[in-house]
Backbone bond lengths (Angstrom), bond angles and torsions (degrees), N, CA, C in turn:
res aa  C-N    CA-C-N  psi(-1)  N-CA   C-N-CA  omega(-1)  CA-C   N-CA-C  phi
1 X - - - 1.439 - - 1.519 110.60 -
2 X 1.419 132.85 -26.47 1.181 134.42 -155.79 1.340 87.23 -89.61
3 X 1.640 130.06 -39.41 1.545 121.83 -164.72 1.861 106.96 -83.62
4 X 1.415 109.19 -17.76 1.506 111.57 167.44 1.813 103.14 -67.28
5 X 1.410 120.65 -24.90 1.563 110.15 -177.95 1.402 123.80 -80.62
6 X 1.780 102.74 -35.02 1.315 121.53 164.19 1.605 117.65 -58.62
7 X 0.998 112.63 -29.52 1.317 118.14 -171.47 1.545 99.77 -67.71
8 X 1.592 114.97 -61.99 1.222 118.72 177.73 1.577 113.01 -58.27
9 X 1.414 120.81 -26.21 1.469 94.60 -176.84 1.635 110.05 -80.61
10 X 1.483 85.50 -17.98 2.119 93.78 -156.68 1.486 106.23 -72.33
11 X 1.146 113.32 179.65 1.543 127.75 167.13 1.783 112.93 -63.55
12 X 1.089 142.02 150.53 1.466 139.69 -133.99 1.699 88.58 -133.52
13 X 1.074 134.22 105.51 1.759 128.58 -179.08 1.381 100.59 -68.54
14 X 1.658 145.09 -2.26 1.681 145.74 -119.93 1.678 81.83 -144.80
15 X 1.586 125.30 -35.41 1.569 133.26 155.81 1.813 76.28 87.55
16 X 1.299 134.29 51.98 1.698 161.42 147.75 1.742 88.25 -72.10
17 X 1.613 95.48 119.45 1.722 103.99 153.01 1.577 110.85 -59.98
18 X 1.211 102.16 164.47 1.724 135.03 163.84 1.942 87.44 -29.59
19 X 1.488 100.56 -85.82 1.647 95.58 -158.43 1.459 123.91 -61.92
20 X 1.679 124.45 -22.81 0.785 119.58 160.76 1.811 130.65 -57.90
21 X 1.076 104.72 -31.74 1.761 121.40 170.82 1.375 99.08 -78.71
22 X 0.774 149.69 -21.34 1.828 153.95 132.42 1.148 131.82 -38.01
23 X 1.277 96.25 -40.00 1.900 111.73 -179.92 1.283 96.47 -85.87
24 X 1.586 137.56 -30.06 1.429 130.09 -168.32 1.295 125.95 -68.11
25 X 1.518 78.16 -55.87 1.703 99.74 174.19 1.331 122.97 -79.54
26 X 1.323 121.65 -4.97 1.309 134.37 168.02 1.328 109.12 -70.48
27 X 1.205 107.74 -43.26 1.527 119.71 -177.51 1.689 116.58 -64.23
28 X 1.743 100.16 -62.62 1.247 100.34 163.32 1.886 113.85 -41.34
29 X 1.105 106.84 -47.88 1.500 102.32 -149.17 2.067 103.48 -55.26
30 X 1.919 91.54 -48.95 1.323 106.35 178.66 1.794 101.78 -45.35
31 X 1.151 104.59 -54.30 1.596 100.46 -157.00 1.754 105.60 -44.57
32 X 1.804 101.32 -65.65 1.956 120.00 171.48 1.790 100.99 -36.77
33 X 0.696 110.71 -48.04 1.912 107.01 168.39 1.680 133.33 -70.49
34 X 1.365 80.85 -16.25 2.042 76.20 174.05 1.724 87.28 -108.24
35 X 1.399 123.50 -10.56 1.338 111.91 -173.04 1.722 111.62 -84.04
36 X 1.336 99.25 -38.96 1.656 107.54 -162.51 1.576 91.76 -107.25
37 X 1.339 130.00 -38.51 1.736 111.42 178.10 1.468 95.72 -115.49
38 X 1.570 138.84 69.39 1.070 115.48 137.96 1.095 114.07 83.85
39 X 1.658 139.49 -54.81 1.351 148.47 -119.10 1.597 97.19 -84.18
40 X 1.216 125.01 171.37 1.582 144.11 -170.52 1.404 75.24 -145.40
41 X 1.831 79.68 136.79 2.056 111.44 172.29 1.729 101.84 -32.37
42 X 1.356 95.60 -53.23 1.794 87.36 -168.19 1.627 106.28 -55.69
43 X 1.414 134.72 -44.83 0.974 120.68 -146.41 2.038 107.53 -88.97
44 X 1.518 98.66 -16.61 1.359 112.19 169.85 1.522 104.96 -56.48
45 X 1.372 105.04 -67.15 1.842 113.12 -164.53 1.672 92.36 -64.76
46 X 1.257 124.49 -29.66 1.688 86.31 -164.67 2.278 86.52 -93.77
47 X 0.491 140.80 16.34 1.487 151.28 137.48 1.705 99.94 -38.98
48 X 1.939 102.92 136.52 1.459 98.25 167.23 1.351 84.39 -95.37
49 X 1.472 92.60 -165.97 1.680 117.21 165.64 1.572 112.11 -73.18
50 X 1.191 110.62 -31.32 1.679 112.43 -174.31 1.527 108.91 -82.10
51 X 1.605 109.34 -34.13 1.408 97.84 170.82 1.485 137.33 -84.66
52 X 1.734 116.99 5.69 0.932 147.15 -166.62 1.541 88.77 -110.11
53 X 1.347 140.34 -61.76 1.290 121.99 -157.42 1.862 84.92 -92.33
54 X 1.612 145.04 32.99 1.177 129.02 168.93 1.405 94.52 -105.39
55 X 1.493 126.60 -11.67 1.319 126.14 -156.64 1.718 93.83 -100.86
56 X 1.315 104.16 -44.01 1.831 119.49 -175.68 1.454 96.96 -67.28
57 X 1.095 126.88 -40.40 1.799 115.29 -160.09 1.240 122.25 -91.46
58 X 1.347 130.12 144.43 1.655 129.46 175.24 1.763 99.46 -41.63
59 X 0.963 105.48 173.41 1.384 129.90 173.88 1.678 102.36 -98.15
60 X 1.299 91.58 134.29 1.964 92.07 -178.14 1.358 102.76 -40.11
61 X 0.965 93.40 148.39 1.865 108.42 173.05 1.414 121.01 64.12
62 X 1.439 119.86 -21.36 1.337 122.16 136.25 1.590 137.36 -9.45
63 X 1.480 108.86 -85.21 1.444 126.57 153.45 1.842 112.35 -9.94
64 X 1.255 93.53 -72.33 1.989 133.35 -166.72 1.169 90.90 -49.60
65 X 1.860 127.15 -65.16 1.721 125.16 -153.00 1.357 87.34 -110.64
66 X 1.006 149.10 53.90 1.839 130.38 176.14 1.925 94.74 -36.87
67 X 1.526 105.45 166.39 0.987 120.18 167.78 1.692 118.40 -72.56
68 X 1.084 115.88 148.92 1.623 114.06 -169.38 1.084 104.45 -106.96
69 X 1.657 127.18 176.72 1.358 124.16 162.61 1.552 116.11 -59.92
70 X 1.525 120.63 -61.66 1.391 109.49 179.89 1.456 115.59 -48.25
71 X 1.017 137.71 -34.46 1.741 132.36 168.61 0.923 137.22 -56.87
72 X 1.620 99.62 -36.11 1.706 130.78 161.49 1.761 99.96 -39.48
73 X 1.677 94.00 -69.70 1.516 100.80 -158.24 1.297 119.18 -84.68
74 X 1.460 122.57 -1.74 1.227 133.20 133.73 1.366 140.44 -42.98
75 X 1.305 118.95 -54.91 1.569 136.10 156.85 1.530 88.84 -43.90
76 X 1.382 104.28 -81.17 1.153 106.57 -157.26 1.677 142.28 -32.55
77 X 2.000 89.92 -24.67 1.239 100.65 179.18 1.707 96.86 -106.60
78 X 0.473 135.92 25.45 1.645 144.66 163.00 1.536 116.20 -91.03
79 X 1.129 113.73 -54.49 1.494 120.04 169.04 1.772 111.76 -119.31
80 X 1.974 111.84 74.80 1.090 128.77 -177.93 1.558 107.21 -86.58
81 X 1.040 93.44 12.69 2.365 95.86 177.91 1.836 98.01 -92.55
């Protein structure tokens, strides 16, 4: 998803205007959003960009500590139902 954003901000090697590289990745983006959250066209477009990449992104500090195996299998044996 991050290289569909770059794409739209970056320079286009295909010599595609601004809106057309907009329309692509818009498209892509809509599609990865009704695929992975569910969403219907309407609920994508009335979506900003900030609340769309708050839903896509780790949570601060997330990224930094990912979960490990021992934590994994800790949880895991904590809630064994």
């Amino acid at each position: 998803m991050h290289e569909t954003a770059a794409r739209v901000a970056g320079a286009d090697p295909q010599g595609r205007g601004v809106s057309e590289r907009f329309a692509a990745a818009a498209g892509q983006l809509a599609g990865l959003a009704g695929r992975f959250l569910g969403w219907r066209p309407d609920e994508f477009w009335n979506a900003t960009p900030a609340e769309l990449a708050a839903i896509l992104l780790p949570p601060d500090g997330l990224a930094e500590n990912p979960l490990g195996r021992a934590e994994l299998a800790r949880l895991m044996e904590q809630d064994n139902d």
